[in-house]
C-alpha positions, 0 to 999 in steps of 0.5 A, a space after each residue: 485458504 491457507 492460514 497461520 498464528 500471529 505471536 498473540 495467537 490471531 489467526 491470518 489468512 494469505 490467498 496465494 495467487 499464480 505460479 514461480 517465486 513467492 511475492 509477499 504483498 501488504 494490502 493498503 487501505 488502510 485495513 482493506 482486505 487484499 482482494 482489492 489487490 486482485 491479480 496485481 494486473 497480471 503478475 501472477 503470470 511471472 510471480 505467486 502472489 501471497 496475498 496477506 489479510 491483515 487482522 480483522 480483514 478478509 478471511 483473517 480474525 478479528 483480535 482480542 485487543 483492538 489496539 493491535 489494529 496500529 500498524 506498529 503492531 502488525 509487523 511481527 504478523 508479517 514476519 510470522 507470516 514469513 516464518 509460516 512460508 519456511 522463507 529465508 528471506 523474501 521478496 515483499 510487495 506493499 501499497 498504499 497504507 501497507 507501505 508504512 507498515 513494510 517500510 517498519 518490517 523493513 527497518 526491523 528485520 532488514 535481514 528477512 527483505 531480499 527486495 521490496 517495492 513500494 507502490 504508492 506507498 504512505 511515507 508515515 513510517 519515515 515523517 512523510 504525510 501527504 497533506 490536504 494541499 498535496 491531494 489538491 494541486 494534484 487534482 487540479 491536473 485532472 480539470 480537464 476531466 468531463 466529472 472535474 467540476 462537481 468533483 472538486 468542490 467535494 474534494 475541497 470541502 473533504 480535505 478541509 474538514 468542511 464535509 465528510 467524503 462524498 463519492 464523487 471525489 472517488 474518480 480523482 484516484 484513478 488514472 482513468 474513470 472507467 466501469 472498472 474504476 467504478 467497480 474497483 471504487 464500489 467494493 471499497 467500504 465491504 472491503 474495509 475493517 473501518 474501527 481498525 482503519 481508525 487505529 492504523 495510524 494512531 499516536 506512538 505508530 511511528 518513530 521517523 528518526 528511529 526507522 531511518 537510523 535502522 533503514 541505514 543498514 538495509 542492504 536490499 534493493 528498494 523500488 519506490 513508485 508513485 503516480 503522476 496523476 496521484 495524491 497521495 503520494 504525489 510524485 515529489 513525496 514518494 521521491 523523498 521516501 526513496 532518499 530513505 533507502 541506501 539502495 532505492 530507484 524511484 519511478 513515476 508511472 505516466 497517467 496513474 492514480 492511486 491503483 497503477 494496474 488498473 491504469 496500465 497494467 502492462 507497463 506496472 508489471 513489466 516494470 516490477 518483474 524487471 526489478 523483481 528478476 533481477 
């Protein structure tokens, strides 16, 4: 297992996966270790995947200060992560939570981003959060589902602050509810640093107006894709992210939750090697 040092001397672990051109991804969560990430439903057979463990997840150390948690404070472990490789610059990969933190690298070392794509990615970063009415009306898409009428009232009583999170909203951030999901779903909190999950989005993370201004000069092309089926971004959110960039495509993968390659992992790979290769 390959590691390297952030600037304050945490040392990070990156799993490498599959063969051909680096592909730095960021893992979501927020905070969970990339070994949720997998083989990003088969693209290992045309990238190698640099999976990263951000600080306090995975193989990765937990730091002296916990405050580093915040995710404007990982964005030089990505670019140390960049130097450590020997790159250039580099192709970067981010989901969920890890897209505000790529969108920040981005903004910072414009330079460094040969390409990024953006999966499902939190808009935070850019002022763009999802609201409890946005993860609703897109789980009303899904009441036709047999698990939609004990879910729902469950997801409601979450969002509204009325319960804590009940497992049986889990099946609404899927495209499908299968033995995979389940697993997938089931790995969730041993995967997940939950004091740093706290802190990633704590107050003074983001400057909206600042990392705009910066993405302006962001010359790399940009994917930004969102799931018709989820909530976090719906679709309409993440096409505002995408209005962020200079050179941005936005796409909408038919019947996705939150986890694209584990709906249909064919079609997510052949369409991020398509932009990877270009």
């Amino acid at each position: 297992m390959p590691t390297f040092t952030a600037p304050d001397g945490t040392h990070l672990a990156y799993h490498v996966r599959g063969e051909g051109e680096p592909l730095v991804v960021v893992p979501g969560g927020p905070m969970r270790a990339s070994v949720y990430l997998e083989d990003l439903g088969g693209l290992t057979a045309h990238r190698r995947l640099v999976l990263l463990d951000l600080r306090g997840t995975g193989d990765s150390a937990v730091p002296t200060d916990p405050a580093t948690y915040r995710c404007d404070h990982m964005v030089d472990d990505v670019e140390a992560l960049r130097a450590h490789m020997g790159l250039e610059h580099m192709d970067l990969l981010a989901h969920s939570a890890g897209g505000s933190l790529a969108i920040l690298y981005a903004a910072r070392y414009p330079a460094r981003v040969r390409r990024l794509v953006l999966v499902h990615a939190n808009g935070s970063a850019l002022g763009l959060r999802n609201t409890a009415e946005d993860r609703l009306a897109a789980a009303r898409l899904r009441a036709r589902e047999p698990w939609f009428d004990k879910a729902f009232p469950a997801l409601e009583a979450w969002l509204t602050g009325e319960s804590d999170f009940d497992p049986a909203c889990a099946p609404f951030f899927f495209g499908r509810w299968d033995a995979t999901a389940e697993a997938h779903d089931a790995a969730t909190e041993e995967q997940t640093n939950e004091e740093a999950e706290g802190r990633y989005f704590s107050d003074g993370a983001f400057d909206p107006d600042a990392t705009r201004a910066a993405l302006a000069g962001l010359t790399a092309p940009v994917l930004v894709q969102a799931g018709e089926l989820d909530g976090g971004p719906r679709p309409e959110l993440a096409r505002r992210a995408a209005d962020a960039f200079p050179n941005a495509e936005f796409e909408v993968q038919p019947g996705a939750g939150h986890y694209p390659w584990l709906d249909d992992p064919e079609r997510f790979v052949r369409r991020v090697v398509a932009f990877l290769d270009r």
